[in-house]
C-alpha positions in Angstrom: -41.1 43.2 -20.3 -37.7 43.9 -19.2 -37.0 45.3 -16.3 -33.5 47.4 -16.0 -31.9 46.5 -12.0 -31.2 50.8 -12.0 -33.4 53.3 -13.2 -33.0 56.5 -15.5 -32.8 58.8 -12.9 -30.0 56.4 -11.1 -28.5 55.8 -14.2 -27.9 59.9 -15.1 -27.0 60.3 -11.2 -23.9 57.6 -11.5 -23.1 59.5 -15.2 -22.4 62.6 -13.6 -20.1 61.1 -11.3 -18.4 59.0 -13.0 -17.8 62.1 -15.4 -16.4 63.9 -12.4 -14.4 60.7 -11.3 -12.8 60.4 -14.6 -11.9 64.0 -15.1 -9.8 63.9 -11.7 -8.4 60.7 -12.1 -7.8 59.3 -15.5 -4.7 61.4 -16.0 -3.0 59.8 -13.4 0.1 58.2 -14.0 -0.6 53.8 -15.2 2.3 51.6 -15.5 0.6 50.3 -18.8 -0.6 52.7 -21.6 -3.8 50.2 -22.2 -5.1 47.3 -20.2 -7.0 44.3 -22.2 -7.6 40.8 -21.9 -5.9 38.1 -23.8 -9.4 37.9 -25.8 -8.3 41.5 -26.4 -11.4 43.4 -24.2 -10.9 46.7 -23.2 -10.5 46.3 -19.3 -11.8 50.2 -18.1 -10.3 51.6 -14.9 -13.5 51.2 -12.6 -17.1 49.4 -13.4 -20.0 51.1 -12.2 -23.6 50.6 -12.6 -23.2 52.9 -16.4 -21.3 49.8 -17.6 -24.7 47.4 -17.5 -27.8 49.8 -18.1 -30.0 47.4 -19.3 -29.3 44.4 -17.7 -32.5 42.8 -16.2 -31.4 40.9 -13.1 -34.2 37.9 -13.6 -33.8 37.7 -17.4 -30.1 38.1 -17.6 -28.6 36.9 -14.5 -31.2 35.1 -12.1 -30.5 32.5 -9.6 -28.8 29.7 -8.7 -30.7 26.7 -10.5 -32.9 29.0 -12.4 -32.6 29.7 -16.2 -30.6 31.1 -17.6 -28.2 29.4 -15.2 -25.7 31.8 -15.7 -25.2 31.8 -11.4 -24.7 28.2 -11.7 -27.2 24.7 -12.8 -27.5 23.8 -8.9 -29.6 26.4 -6.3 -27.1 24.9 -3.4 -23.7 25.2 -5.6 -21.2 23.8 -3.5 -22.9 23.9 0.0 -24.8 20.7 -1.0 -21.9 18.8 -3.0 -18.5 19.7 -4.2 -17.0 18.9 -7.6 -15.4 15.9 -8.6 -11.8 15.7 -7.9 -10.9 14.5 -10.8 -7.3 13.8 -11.5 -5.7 13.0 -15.3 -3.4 9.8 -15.2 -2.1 7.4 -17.5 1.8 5.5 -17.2 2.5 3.1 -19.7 1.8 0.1 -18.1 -2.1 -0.6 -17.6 -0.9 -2.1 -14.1 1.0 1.1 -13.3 -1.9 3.0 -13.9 -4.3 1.3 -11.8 -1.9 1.9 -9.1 -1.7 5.8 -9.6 -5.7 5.4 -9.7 -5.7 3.4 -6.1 -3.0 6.1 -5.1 -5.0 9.1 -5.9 -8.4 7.1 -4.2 -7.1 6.7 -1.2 -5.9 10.3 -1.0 -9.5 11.5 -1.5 -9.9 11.5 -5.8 -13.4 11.6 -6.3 -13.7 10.4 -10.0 -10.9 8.6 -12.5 -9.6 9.6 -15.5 -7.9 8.1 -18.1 -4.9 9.7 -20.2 -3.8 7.4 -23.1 -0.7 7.0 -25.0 0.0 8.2 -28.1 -0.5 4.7 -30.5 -3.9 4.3 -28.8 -4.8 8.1 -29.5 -3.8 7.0 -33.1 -5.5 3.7 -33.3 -2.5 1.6 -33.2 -1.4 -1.4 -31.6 1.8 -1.0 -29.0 3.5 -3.3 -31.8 2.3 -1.5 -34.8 5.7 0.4 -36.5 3.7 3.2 -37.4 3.7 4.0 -33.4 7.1 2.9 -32.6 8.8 4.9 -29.6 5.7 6.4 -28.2 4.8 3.8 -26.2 3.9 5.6 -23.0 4.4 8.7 -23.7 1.9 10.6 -22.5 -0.6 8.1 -21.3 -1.5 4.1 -20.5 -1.4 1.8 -23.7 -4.3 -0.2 -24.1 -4.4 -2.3 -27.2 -7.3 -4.7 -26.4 -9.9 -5.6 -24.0 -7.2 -7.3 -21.7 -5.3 -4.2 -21.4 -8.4 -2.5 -19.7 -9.5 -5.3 -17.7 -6.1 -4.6 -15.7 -6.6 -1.1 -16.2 -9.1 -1.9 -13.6 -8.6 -4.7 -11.6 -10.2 -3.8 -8.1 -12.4 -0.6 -9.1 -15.7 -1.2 -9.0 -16.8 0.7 -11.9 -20.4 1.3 -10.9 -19.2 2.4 -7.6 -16.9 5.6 -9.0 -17.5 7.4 -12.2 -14.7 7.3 -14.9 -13.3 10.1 -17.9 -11.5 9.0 -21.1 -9.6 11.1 -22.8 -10.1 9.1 -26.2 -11.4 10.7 -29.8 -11.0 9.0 -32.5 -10.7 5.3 -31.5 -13.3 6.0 -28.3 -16.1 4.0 -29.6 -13.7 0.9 -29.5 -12.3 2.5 -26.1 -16.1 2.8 -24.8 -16.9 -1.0 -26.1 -13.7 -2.3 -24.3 -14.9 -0.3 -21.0 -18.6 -1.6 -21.3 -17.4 -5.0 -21.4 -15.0 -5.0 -18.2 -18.0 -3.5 -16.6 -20.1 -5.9 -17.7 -17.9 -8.9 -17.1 -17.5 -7.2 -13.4 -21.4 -7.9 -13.2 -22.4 -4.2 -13.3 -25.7 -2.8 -14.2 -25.3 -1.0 -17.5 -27.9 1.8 -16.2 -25.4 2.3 -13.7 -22.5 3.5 -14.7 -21.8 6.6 -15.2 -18.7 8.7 -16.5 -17.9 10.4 -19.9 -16.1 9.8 -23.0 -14.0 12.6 -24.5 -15.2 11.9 -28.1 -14.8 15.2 -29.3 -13.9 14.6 -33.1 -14.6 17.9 -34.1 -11.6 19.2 -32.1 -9.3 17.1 -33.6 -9.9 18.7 -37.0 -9.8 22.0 -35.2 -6.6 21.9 -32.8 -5.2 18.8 -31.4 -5.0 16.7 -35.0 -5.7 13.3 -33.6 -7.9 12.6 -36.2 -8.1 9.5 -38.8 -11.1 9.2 -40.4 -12.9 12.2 -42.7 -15.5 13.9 -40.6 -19.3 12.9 -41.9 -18.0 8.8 -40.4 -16.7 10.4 -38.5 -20.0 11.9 -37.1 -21.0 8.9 -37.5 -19.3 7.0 -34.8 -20.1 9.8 -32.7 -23.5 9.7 -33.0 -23.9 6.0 -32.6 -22.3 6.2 -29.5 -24.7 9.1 -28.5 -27.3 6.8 -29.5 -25.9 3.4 -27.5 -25.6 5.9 -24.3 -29.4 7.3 -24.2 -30.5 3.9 -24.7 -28.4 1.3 -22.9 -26.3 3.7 -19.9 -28.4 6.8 -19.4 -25.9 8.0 -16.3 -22.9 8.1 -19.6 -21.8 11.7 -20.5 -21.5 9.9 -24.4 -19.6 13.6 -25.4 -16.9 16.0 -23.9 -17.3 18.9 -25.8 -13.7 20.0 -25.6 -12.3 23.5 -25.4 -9.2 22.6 -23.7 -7.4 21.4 -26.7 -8.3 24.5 -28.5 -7.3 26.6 -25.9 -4.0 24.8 -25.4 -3.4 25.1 -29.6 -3.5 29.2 -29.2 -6.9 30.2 -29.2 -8.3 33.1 -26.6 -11.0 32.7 -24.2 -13.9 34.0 -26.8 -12.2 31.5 -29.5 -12.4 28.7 -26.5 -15.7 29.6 -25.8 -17.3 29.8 -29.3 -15.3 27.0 -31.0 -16.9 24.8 -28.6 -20.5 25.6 -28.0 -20.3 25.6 -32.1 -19.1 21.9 -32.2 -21.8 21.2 -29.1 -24.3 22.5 -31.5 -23.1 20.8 -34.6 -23.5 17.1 -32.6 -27.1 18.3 -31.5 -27.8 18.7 -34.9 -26.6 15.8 -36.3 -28.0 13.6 -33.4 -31.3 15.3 -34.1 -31.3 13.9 -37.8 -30.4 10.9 -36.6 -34.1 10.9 -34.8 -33.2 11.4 -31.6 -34.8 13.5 -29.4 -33.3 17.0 -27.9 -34.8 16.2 -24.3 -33.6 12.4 -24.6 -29.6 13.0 -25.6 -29.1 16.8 -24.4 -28.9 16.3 -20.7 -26.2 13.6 -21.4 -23.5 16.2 -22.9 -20.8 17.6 -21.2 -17.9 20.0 -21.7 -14.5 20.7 -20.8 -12.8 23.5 -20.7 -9.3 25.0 -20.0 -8.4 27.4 -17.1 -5.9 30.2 -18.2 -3.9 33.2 -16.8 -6.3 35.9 -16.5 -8.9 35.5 -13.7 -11.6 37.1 -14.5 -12.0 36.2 -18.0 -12.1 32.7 -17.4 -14.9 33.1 -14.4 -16.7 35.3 -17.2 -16.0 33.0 -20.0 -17.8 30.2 -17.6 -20.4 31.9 -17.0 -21.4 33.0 -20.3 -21.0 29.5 -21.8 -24.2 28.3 -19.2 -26.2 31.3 -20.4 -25.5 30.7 -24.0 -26.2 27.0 -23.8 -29.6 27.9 -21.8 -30.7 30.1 -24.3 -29.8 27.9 -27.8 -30.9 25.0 -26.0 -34.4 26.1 -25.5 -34.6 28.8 -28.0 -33.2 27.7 -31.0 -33.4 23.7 -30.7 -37.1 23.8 -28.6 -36.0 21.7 -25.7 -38.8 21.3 -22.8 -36.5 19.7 -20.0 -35.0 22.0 -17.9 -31.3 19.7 -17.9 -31.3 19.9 -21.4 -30.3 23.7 -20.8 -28.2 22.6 -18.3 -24.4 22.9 -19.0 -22.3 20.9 -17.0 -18.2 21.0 -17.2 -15.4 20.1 -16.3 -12.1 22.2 -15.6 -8.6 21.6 -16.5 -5.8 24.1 -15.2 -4.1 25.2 -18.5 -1.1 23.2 -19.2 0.3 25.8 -22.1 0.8 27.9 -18.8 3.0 26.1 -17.1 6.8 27.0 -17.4 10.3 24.9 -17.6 11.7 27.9 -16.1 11.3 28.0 -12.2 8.7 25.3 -11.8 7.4 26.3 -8.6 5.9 28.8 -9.5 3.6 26.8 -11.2 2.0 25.6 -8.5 1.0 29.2 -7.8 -0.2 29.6 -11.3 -2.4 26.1 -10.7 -4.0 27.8 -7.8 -5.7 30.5 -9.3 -6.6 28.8 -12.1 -8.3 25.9 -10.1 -10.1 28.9 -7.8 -11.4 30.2 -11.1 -12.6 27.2 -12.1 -14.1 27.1 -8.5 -16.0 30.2 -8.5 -17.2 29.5 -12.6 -19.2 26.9 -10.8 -17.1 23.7 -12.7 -18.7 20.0 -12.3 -15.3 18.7 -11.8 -11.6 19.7 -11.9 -8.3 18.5 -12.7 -5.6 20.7 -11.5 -2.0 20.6 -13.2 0.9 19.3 -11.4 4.0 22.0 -11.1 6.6 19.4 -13.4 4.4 18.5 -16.0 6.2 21.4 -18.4 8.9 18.4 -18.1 7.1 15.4 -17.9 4.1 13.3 -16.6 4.0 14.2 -13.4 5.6 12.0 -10.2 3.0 10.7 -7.7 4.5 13.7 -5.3 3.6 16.2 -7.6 0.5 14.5 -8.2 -0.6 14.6 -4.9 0.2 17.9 -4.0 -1.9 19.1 -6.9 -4.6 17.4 -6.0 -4.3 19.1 -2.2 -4.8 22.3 -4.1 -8.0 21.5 -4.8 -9.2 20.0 -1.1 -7.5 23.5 0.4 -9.7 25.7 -1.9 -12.9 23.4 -1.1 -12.0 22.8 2.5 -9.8 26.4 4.0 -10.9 29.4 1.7 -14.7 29.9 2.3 -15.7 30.4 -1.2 -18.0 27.4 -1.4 -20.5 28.5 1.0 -22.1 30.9 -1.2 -23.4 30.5 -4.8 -21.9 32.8 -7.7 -19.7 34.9 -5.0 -18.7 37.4 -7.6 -22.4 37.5 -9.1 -23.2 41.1 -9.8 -19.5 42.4 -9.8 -19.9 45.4 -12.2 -16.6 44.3 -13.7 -17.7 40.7 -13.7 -21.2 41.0 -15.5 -19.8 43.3 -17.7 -17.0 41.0 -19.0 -19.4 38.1 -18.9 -21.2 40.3 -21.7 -18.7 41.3 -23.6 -16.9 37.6 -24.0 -20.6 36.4 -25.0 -21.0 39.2 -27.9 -17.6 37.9 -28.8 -18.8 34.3 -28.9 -22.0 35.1 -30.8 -19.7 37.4 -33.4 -17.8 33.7 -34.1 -21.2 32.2 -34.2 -22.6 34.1 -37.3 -18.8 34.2 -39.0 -19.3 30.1 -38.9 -22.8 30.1 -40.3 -22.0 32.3 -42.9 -19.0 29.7 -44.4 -21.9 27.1 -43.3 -21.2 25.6 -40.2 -18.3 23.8 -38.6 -17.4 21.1 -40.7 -17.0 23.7 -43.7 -15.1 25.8 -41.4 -12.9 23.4 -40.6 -12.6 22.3 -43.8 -11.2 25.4 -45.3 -9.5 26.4 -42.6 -10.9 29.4 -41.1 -10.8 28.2 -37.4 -7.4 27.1 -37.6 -6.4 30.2 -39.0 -8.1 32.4 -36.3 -6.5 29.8 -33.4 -3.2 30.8 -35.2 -3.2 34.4 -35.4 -4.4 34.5 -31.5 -1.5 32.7 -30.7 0.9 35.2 -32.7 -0.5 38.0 -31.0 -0.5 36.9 -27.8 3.4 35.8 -28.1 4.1 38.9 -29.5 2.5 40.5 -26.5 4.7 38.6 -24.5 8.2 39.1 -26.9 7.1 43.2 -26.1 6.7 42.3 -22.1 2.9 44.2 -22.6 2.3 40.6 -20.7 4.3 39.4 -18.2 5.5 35.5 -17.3 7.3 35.3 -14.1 10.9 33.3 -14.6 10.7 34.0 -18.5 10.3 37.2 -19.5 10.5 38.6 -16.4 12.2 38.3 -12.7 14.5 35.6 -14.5 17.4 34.0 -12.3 20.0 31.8 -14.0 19.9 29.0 -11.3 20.3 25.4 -12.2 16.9 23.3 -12.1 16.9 19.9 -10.4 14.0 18.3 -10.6 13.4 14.6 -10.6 11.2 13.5 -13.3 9.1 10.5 -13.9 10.4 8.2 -17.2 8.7 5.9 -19.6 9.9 2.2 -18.6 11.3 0.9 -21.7 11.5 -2.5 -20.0 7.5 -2.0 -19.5 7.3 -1.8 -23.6 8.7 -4.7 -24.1 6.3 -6.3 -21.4 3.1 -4.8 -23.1 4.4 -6.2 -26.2 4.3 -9.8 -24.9 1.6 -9.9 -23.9 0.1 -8.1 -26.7 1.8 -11.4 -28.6 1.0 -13.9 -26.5 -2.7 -12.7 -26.3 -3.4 -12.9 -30.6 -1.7 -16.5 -30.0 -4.0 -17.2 -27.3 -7.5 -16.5 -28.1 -10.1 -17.9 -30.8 -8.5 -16.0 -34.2 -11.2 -17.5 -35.7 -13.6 -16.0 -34.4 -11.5 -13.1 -34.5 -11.6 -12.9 -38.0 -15.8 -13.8 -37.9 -16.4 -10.4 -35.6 -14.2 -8.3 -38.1 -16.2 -9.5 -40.5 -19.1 -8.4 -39.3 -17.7 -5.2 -37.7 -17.1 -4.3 -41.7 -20.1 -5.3 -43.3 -21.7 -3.2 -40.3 -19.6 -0.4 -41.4 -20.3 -0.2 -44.9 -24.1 -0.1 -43.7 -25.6 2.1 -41.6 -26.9 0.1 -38.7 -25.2 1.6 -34.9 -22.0 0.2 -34.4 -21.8 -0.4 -31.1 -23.3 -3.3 -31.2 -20.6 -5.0 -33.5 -18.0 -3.5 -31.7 -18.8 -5.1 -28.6 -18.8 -8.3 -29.8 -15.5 -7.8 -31.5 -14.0 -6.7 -28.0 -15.4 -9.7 -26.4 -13.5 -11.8 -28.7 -9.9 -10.2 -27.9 -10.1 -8.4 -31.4 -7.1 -5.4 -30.6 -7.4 -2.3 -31.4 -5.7 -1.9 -34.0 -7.5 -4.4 -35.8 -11.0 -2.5 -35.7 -9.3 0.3 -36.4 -7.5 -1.2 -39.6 -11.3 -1.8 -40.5 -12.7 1.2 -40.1 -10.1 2.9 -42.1 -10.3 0.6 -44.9 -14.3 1.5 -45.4 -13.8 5.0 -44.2 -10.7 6.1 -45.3 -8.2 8.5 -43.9 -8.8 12.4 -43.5 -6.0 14.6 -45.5 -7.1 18.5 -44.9 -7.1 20.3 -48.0 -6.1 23.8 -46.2 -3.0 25.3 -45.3 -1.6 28.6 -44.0 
C-alpha cells in the first residue's frame, strides 16, 4: 500500500501557504513572461511539498542500489568507484590514433573509445570512390583487420575496456576487434567494452544506415547472441540517444526514442530465444548532456526508473541487473558555438557535472574547438581535466543522489517520465518502432522540436552567449587540427599492398561462405570471423551483405 512521504493534514497546511505566498509574490515583476524547459515543461516559481502529494519515498524514489534505481544502480555511487573517463578519438591514421589513445592513458583516461571515419561508418573501403574525400574526417579509417591490429599495438585489450562508435558495419568492426584480441592471446570472457550498434537510430536521426531494418535486426541480434555466449563482460548494444538529441529532439524525445528502441532489441532478442536475465544486464545506453541542468539530471533519473520498472514489469526479468540501467554521457556537441569558443568550455562543465550528479557509468566531455574541428591533443586534454576537477575538487561525489528529494527535482523527474510514457503509447498505437520509423513519425516530431526550439532562440525567449546574445565582433584565432592528406595516400597503400599480399584465395572461399551464411539464418558471427582472419576488408563483407540484404530507401518524407 502506498505510503504518501507528507500527510493530509501537512499537505492542506503547505496549501494555505503557498496560497498566501503566491498571492504576495507572483505579481512581482519576471524578466520572462513564462519559464519552460526545452521539453517545453512548465518550470513554476517555487516547488514545495503540494508539487509531489503522492509520491511514496520507497516505491517511487528509494535508495541507492535499491529498485527502482531511480537514486542510482550502486548503494556507494561514487564513493566506491568513479566513472570511466572515457574520451572520443579517432585521426585518420590507425597509428595516429593509437597515439592519442597512449596520450589520453597516460593523462589518467580510464577507458578508450573509438570515433571512425566516415567510409568505415558507410561500409566502404578508404579506396572505394563512393567514399572519396572523407577519408579522416571525423574519425580513424579502418578498412581491414590490419588497420585495427595497429589501432592497437601496445594496449592490452583485456587490461582496459574499449567503446566503438560503429552501427551498421559493427558486427564486422566487433569481428576485427575480437580477433586482435585474440591474436594478443586474450581470454574472450575477459574483455570487456561496448559496441555502439544502435541501428535503430540510424533510421531515426543520424542516417548511417544501409541495410533495411528486419537484417538489419538481424545482425544485431546475432551479435547480442555471440556476446552472452562467448564475452559475457561485452556491452553487445549502446542504446543511443545522443544522435537523436544532436538531430533536434528534446530531452522527453531523447529519453523516449531510446528506451523504445532498448525495448524493441529486447523484444526481438527474446524471439530469438534468448533469455531476458541472460542478454539484459549486457545493454547499455548513451545519452547526450544539453543546456538546461535540471532536465538532463531529471531526464537521467527517470530513464533508470522506467527501465526498472519495464524491465521487471512488463518483460518478467528475475535478476536484479537486468533492471539495472547503465550509461554513458556525452557533453552535447549541437551546443558548442563557432562564435567565442571559450565559452564552450564553460558550457562542457555543467553539462559533465550533470552528467555527474544523473549518476552516469562513464563520460566523455566535449572539447571547446570541436564546433571547428576534431579537437587538438590541447584541447583534448583540457577536457578531459574537466572531468578529474569535478571528480577530484567539487565534493559532489561523496554523497549518492545529492539533489535526491529536491521538490523541483522530483517533480521534473515526473513530469519528463509522463512525457516519455505519452511517446510510448503514440509508438504502440502506429505499432512499434520500426513502423514508426518507417512512416516517419519520429523524424517528424525530432523535426518540429528542432523548429521550435530555433525559433525560441531567433525570438531571444533562449539565450546563447556570443550568438544571440553578448556578441563581440573580435577576430577568432584558433589553431585547428587537419586531416593529413599525405596520411590518405598512406592508408591507401597499404590497403593495396595488403589485397596483393594475403591468400585471395581464400579470400574469396570466406566470402563465400560469409554469403551462403547470410542467405540462411545461422549467427553470423561466426563467418565473419573467419573472413577477418583471412584479411577480407571491409568493404568486401559489406559488398556481401548488401547484395543478399539489399539497401534501405525510406519511403517518407516531410
Amino acid at each position: 500500500m502506498a505510503s504518501p512521504m507528507f500527510s493530509t493534514e501537512e499537505l492542506e497546511r503547505w496549501r494555505n501557504q503557498g496560497a498566501k505566498w503566491r498571492e504576495k509574490n507572483t505579481a512581482a515583476l519576471q524578466r520572462m513572461p513564462a519559464f519552460k524547459t526545452p521539453s517545453q515543461v512548465p518550470v513554476e516559481q517555487v516547488y514545495t511539498p503540494e508539487d509531489i502529494p503522492d509520491l511514496d519515498y520507497l516505491r517511487d524514489i528509494g535508495l541507492p542500489g535499491e529498485y527502482p534505481y531511480l537514486r542510482g544502480i550502486h548503494p556507494t555511487g561514487y564513493r566506491g568507484r568513479l566513472w570511466t573517463m572515457r574520451m572520443f578519438a579517432g585521426f585518420g591514421l590507425a597509428e595516429e590514433t593509437n597515439e592519442r589513445f597512449k596520450l589520453l592513458m597516460d593523462n589518467g583516461q580510464t577507458g578508450l573509445s573509438v570515433a571512425f571515419d566516415m567510409p568505415t561508418l558507410y561500409g566502404l573501403d578508404t579506396d572505394d570512390p563512393r567514399g572519396q574525400g572523407e577519408f579522416g574526417t571525423c574519425g580513424v579509417a579502418v578498412s581491414s583487420l590490419a588497420d585495427m591490429e595497429t589501432l592497437f599495438e601496445g594496449i592490452a585489450l583485456d587490461k582496459v575496456t574499449t567503446s566503438m562508435t560503429i552501427n551498421s558495419p559493427a558486427a564486422i568492426i566487433w569481428a576485427m576487434f575480437i580477433a586482435v584480441a585474440e591474436k594478443q592471446g586474450a581470454d574472450l570472457r575477459n574483455v570487456g567494452g561496448t559496441l555502439q550498434n544502435d541501428i535503430l537510430k540510424e533510421y531515426i536521426a543520424q542516417n548511417e544506415y544501409i541495410f533495411p531494418p528486419e537484417p538489419s535486426m538481424r545482425l544485431v541480434v546475432d551479435t547480442v547472441e555471440f556476446a552472452t555466449h562467448q564475452m559475457p563482460r561485452w556491452n553487445p548494444i549502446s542504446i543511443s540517444g545522443y544522435h537523436i538529441r544532436e538531430a533536434g529532439a528534446n530531452a522527453v524525445q531523447e529519453l523516449a526514442f531510446t528506451l523504445a528502441d532498448g525495448f524493441e532489441y529486447v523484444r526481438h532478442c527474446v524471439e530469438r530465444g534468448l533469455d531476458v536475465d541472460e542478454f539484459v544486464p549486457r545493454l547499455s545506453f548513451f545519452f547526450n548532456v544539453h543546456n538546461n541542468f535540471f532536465e538532463e539530471i531529471a531526464k537521467f533519473r527517470a530513464a533508470r526508473r522506467i527501465w526498472a520498472r519495464e524491465m521487471t514489469e512488463t518483460y518478467g526479468a528475475k535478476n536484479p541487473r537486468s533492471a539495472w540501467l547503465r550509461f554513458h554521457a556525452q557533453t552535447s556537441g549541437a551546443t558548442l558555438t563557432a562564435q567565442q569558443p571559450e565559452n564552450n568550455s564553460a558550457r562542457v562543465s555543467l553539462q559533465a557535472l550533470a552528467a555527474v550528479l544523473g549518476g552516469c557509468q562513464s563520460l566523455h566531455t566535449n572539447a571547446k574547438d570541436e564546433a571547428w574541428a576534431l579537437p587538438s591533443a590541447e584541447t583534448a586534454l583540457q577536457a578531459l581535466r574537466i572531468q578529474q576537477v569535478i571528480a577530484h575538487e567539487t565534493g559532489v561525489t561523496d554523497t549518492v543522489d545529492p539533489l535526491g528529494g529536491s521538490f523541483f527535482l522530483e517533480t521534473l523527474t515526473n513530469e519528463v517520465e509522463r512525457g516519455a510514457y505519452d511517446y510510448f503509447r503514440r509508438v504502440d498505437d502506429i505499432g512499434g518502432v520500426i513502423p514508426a520509423l518507417e512512416t516517419g513519425f519520429l523524424q517528424r516530431e525530432i523535426a518540429d522540436a528542432a523548429y521550435t526550439y530555433q525559433m525560441e532562440e531567433d525570438r531571444r525567449e533562449r539565450v546563447t552567449v556570443g550568438v544571440n546574445e553578448y556578441v563581440t565582433s573580435e577576430t577568432l584565432e584558433m589553431p585547428l587540427l587537419r586531416v593529413d592528406r599525405e596520411g590518405e595516400r598512406r592508408q591507401v597503400q597499404k590497403l593495396q599492398g595488403l589485397r596483393r599480399q594475403r591468400d585471395n584465395r581464400e579470400v574469396a572461399e570466406k566470402l563465400r561462405s560469409l554469403e551462403q551464411a547470410a542467405r540462411g539464418s545461422d549467427n553470423l558471427m561466426p563467418p565473419l570471423l573467419e573472413a577477418v582472419k583471412a584479411y577480407a576488408t571491409l568493404g568486401e563483407m559489406m559488398d556481401v551483405f548488401r547484395e543478399v540484404f539489399g539497401e534501405y530507401q525510406p519511403s517518407w518524407s516531410f
